[in-house]
N, C-alpha and C positions, 0 to 999 in steps of 0.2 A: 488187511484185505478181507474183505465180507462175500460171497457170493448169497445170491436167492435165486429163489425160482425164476422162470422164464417168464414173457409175457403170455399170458390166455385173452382170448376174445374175451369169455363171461366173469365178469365181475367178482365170481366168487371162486373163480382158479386161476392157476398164476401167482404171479404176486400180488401180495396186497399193498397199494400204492401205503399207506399211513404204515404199514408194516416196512417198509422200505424208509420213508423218512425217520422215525424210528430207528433204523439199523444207522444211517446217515449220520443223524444228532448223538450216534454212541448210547442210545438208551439200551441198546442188545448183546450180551456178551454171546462172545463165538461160543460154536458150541452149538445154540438153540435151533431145532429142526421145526423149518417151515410148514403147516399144513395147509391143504387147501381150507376154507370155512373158518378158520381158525387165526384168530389175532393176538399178540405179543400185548399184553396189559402190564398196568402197574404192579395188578395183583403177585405177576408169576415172579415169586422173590428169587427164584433159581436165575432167572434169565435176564430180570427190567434191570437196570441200572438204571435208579431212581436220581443222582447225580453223575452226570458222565463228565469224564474228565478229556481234554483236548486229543489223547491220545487213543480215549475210546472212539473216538469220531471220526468219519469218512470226511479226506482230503480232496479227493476227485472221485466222478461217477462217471463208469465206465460202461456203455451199454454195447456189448456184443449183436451182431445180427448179419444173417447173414447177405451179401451182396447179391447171390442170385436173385433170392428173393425181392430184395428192393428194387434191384434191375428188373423186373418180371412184374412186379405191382404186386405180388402175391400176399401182402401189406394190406388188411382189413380195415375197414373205416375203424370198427370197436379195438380193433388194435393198435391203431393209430392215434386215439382218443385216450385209451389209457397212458401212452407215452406220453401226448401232453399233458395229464392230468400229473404225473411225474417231472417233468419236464418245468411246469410251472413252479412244483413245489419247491424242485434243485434251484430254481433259479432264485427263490425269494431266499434259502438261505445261502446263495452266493458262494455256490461251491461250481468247481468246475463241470463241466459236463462233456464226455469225448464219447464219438463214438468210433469202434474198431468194427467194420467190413470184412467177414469170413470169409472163407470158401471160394474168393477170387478164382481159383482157379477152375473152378467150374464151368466160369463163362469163357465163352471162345477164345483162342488166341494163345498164346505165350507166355507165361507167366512173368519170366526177362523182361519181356514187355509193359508191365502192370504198368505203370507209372506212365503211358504214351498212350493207353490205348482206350479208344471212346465209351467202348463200353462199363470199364474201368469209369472214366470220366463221370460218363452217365447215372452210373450208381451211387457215386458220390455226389452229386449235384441233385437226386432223388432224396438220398438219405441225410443233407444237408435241410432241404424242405423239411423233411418229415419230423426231424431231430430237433431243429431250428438252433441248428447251431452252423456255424464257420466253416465255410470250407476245410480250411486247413486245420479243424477240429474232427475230421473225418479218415481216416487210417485204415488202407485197403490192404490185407495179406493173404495170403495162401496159410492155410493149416496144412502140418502132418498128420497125413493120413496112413500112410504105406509105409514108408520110408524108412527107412533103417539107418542111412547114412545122414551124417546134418550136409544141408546144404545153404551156401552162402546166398543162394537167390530167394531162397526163405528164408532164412537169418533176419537178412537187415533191412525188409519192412518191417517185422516183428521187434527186432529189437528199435527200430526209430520210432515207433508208437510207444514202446515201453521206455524211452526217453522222453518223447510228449507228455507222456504219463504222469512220469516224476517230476518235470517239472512244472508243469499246472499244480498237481500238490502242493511240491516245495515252496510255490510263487503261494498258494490260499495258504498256505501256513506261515510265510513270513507277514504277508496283511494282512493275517486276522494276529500275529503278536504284536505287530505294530499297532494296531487299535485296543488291545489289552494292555 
């Protein structure tokens, strides 16, 4: 598991798209802190892994964001350009690509309800555009925010994305040994 930064509208905050395929191809060992302006080269012997091994390398890309926002358009042309710019590069090396929908519970309604209800729908049929990926590559939850106690109605979106998860993995790591 790798985290980076978030997406930035300008090009030189956020992530850096080639800093990102980089962590992807396992050229990056954990550990190394992202800066804005600043890129992950061959030179940085602490950090490059100038041979990555299958096990350095990202199985699935998992792009968090949240569904208010996509419901809402709040989704910038420049922000939406860098994700394809990302977007293309996942897909040339044929790694999975999902995205998980935040914050669901922000928008109107029921949380019980997430899985019935249009606005719900809506989001995910926005952020399937934007994403260009599959509907059912699309994964809407509520986060804890408050909550002290766990509850099962936040549970088990979270945890059926985090089964989608694993197995988009599992599925690019038995095809890519089968091709080795």
């Amino acid at each position: 598991m790798f985290d980076t930064f978030g997406v930035a509208e300008d090009v030189s905050c956020g992530f850096n798209v080639d800093d990102v395929v980089s962590v992807i191809t396992g050229h990056v060992r954990p550990g190394y802190t992202f800066k804005d302006g600043e890129h992950i080269t061959s030179d940085n012997e602490r950090y490059y892994i100038t041979e990555p091994r299958k096990e350095d390398q990202i199985h699935c890309v998992v792009f968090l964001v949240s569904a208010y926002d996509v419901y809402q358009g709040f989704l910038s042309k420049a922000y939406k350009d860098k994700l394809k710019d990302l977007q293309r590069k996942v897909d040339d090396l044929e790694i999975p690509f999902l995205v998980v929908l935040t914050k669901c519970d922000l928008m109107r309604g029921d949380i019980t309800e997430m899985f019935r209800r249009r606005d719900i729908h809506d989001a995910t049929e926005k952020a399937r555009k934007i994403f260009q990926v599959q509907e059912n590559d699309v994964y809407p939850l509520k986060n804890y925010n408050t909550e002290i106690m766990l509850d099962p109605m936040v549970n088990i979106p979270v945890l059926l994305a985090l089964e989608q998860i694993l197995y988009h993995a599992y599925d690019y790591q038995d095809r890519h040994d089968r091709v080795n």
